[in-house]
N, C-alpha and C positions, 0 to 999 in steps of 0.2 A: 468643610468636611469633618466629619468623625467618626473614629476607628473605637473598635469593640479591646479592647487590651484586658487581657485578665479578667475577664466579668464587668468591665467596667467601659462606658460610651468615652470617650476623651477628644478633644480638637487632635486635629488631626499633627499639628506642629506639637504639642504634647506625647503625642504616640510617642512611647518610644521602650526600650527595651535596654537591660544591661550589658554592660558591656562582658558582661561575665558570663553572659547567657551564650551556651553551650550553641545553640544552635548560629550565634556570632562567631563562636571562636574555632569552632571545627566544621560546620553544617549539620551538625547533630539535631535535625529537625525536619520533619516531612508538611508537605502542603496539598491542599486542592486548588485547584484555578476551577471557577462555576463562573455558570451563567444567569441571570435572573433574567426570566421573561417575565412581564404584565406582576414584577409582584413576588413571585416565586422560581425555585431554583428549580433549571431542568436537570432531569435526571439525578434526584438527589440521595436517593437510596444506594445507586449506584458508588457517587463519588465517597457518599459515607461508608460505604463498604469498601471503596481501596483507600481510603483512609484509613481506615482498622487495619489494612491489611498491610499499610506501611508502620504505621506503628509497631505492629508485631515483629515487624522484618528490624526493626528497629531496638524493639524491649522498651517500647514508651508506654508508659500508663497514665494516660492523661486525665483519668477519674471522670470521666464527662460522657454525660449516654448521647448518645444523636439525637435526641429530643433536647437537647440542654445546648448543643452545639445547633442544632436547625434556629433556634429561637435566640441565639447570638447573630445570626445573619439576619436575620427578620430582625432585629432590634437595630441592627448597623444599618442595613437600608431604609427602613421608617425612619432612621433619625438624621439621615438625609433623603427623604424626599425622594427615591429612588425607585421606582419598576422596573427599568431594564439597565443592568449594568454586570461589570464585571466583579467578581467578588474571590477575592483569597484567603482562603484559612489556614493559617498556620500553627503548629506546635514542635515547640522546643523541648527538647530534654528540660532544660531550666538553670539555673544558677546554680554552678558545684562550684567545688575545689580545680586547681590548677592542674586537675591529672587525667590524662586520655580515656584511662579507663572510666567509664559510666560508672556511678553508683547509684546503690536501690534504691533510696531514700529520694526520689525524684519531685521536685516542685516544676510540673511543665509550662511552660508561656504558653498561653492560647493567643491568637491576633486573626480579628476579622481586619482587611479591608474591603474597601469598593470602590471604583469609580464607573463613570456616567457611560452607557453603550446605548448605541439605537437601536429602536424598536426591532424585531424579531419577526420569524413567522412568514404568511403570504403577501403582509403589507409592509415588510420590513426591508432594512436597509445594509447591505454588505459592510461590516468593519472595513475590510481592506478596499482597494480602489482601482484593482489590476490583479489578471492573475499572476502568480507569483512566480519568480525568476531563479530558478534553482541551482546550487554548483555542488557537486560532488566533493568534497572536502579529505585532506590527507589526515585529518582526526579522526579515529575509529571509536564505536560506540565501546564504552566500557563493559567490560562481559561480566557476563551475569554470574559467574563465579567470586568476582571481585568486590561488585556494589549489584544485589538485587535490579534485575530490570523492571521488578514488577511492583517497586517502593519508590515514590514520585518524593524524593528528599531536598533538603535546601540543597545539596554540593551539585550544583551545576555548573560547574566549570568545565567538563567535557562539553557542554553543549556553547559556552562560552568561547573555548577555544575554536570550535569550527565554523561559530557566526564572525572571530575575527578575521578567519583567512576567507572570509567573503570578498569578490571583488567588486568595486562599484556599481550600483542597477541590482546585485543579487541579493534577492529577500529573504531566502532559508538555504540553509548547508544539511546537506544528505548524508549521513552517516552511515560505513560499511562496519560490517563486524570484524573480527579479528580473519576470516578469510578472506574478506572483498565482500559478501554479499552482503545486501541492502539491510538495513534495517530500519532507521526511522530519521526523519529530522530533528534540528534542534529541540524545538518543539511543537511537531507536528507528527502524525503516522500517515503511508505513504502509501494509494492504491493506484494501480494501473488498470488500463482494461485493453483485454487482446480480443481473436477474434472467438476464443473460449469462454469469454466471460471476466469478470471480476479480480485482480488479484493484490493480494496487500501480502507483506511479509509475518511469517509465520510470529505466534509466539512463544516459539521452541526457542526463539534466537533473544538475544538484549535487546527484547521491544516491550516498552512502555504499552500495557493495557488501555489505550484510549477509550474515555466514555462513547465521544462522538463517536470513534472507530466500529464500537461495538455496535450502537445505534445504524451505520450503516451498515453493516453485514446484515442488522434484520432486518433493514427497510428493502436492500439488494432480494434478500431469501421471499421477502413478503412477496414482491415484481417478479419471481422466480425467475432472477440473474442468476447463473452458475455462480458461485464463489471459490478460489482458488486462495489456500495458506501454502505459503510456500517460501522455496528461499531464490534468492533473485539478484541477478547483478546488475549494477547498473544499466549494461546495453537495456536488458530488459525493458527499462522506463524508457529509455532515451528513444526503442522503437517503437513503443506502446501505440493504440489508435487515441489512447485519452489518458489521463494521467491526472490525480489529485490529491489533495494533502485535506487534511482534519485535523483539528483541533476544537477546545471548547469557543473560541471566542471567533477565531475564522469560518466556523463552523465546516462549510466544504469549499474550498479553493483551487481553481481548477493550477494543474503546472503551465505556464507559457513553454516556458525552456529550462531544459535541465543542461549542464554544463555548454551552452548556448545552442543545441538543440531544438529544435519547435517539437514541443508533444502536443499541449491544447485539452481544451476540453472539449465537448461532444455531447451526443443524444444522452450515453448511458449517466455522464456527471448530471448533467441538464436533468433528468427522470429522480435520481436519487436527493439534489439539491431541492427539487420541489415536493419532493416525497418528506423529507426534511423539516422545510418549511412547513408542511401542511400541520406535525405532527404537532410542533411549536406550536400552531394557530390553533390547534385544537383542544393540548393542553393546557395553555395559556392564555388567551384571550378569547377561548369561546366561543372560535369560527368554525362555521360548519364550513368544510373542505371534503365532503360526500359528492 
């Protein structure tokens, strides 16, 4: 394998980064998790748009237009052989002095990675292999007064902390805000469906802007599903008729069980996951799905 580092292609046991680099010693560094279908990154306007929009929450000036950043991804996967994989772009503040405070004078890290995902789309194949097993967790989402919800940064450690008090069998921890109500998972955003329609938590609350998320709200609006933003406690999920999480690389995953609960998924997951796929197939490999 080989990772994109500073402008430059490197073996992947080369990658590597200082130890002084900022974004090691504090997480002073924001990312994207993307997906490539057949080649190309889904929804890539988008992720480069909250990527600006972490940086700014940030004060990174990474000197790099999205034209310069698209064609570091394109260069990382041609130089492995890649169409469908996972891909992470990272930037760091960079290498300063020993002092919390930022200064101006910024040299950012950039770092592509990738590795290998299957194919996508209507002839494609689930990442995961079950749906996923959820537990309520006593770790609350950090509020958005404290760390931006809407800046996807390295310090993941709040989401660390609540995948460790996972219990054995449980594959994602549900994070409440600082009142109890839902917000989001580790990493994933969280939709139910009642007998009203559609509901995910607002992003008035410390929720992470998911691409996919967004993605499904239009494909929901396209089927004219109600859609419901709102704030929500866990009963909520746990009596839902259907229940599912999103992410880039899950795409859509239905909930088995949330704090050993059965929610399940159903028609309206099943209608949005192939709504989904189609869109993949059409952008990406060229399938008429008409």
């Amino acid at each position: 394998m080989k990772y994109h580092v500073d402008g430059e292609l490197v073996p992947a046991a080369e990658a590597t980064v200082s130890v002084e680099d900022r974004g090691f010693q504090y997480g002073d560094a924001v990312f994207e998790t993307m997906r490539a279908y057949g080649g190309s990154i889904f929804e890539w306007e988008a992720h480069a748009e909250r990527l600006a929009n972490s940086c700014d929450a940030l004060g990174i000036d990474h000197g790099c237009t999205d034209t310069e950043l698209r064609e570091r991804v394109r260069e990382t996967l041609a130089a492995n052989s890649l169409a469908d994989a996972y891909v992470k772009l990272s930037i760091s503040r960079g290498v300063q002095g020993g002092k919390l405070t930022p200064q101006s004078d910024a040299d950012p890290t950039v770092v592509v990675i990738v590795d290998e995902l299957p194919r996508g789309g209507v002839d494609g194949v689930d990442v995961w292999d079950e749906p996923a097993v959820v537990q309520t967790t006593k770790t609350r989402r950090v509020p958005d007064s404290a760390i931006p919800a809407d800046a996807k940064t390295h310090n993941y450690l709040n989401g660390i902390l609540a995948r460790r008090e996972l219990v054995e069998g449980a594959d994602e921890a549900l994070l409440r805000d600082a009142d109890g109500r839902v917000a989001e998972g580790a990493t994933s955003n969280v939709f139910f469906v009642g007998d009203d329609g559609l509901h995910t938590p607002s992003l008035g609350g410390p929720v992470l802007p998911g691409i996919t998320r967004s993605v499904v709200i239009e494909l929901a609006e396209s089927a004219e599903i109600p859609i419901h933003e709102g704030r929500y406690t866990p009963d909520d999920v746990r009596n839902a008729e259907e229940a599912f999480l999103t992410n880039t690389t899950w795409e859509l995953r239905p909930i088995e069980t949330l704090d050993g609960i059965a929610v399940g998924g159903g028609p309206v997951t099943d209608l949005l996951s192939r709504l989904f796929d189609e869109r993949v197939e059409r952008r990406h490999y060229g399938g008429d799905t008409a």
